[in-house]
C-alpha positions, 0 to 999 in steps of 0.5 A: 211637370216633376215626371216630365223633368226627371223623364226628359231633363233628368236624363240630360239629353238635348237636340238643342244646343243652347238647351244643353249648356243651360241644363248642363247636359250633352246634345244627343240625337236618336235617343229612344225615350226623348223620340218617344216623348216627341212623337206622343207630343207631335201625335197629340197636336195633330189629333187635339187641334181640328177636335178643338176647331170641331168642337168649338164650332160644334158647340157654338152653332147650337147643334146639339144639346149641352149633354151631347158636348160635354159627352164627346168632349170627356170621351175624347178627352180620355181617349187622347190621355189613355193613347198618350199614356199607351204611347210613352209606356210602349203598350201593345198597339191594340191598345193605341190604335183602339183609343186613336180610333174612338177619337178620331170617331168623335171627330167624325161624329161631330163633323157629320153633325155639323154638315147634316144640320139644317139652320 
């Protein structure tokens, strides 16, 4: 919370309105650091939200074993954190692409799982 606060408000730049008369700042729009913090986010929600539905639903069906789901769930996990770090320190694109790709496997892997499985 502190790094987000002294990255975002700390800067006292706002698109909202409201948002820069509370915090006493100005409406910007553009800004190079604030449209960083917002694609990581967007990025974020687009890749974590279908891992949970996958997931959930992976380990509910009793498709596989408990070391299995934990497995994926620490891999993708930490893929998710190192590609949103890559992200907002501006890291060479390898570095990105690698961990966006090794989540997207997990997704993969857990679908194929689920749509191979005999009940």
């Amino acid at each position: 919370k502190q790094w987000y606060q002294r990255r975002v408000r700390g800067r006292k730049i706002f698109v909202a309105e409201e948002d820069a008369q509370f915090f006493g700042g100005q409406v910007k729009f553009g800004d190079l650091v604030i449209e960083r913090l917002r694609r990581a986010h967007l990025n974020d929600l687009e890749n974590i939200l279908p891992f949970l539905f996958l997931f959930l639903l992976h380990a509910s069906t009793g498709v596989a074993g408990i070391t299995e789901i934990a497995t994926l769930g620490w891999i993708f996990t930490a893929t998710r954190l190192f590609h949103t770090v890559f992200y907002l320190c501006a890291a060479p694109q390898p570095l990105r692409a690698a961990c966006w790709t090794l989540g997207v496997l997990c997704n993969i892997y857990i679908a194929y799982q689920l749509l191979t499985s005999s009940y």
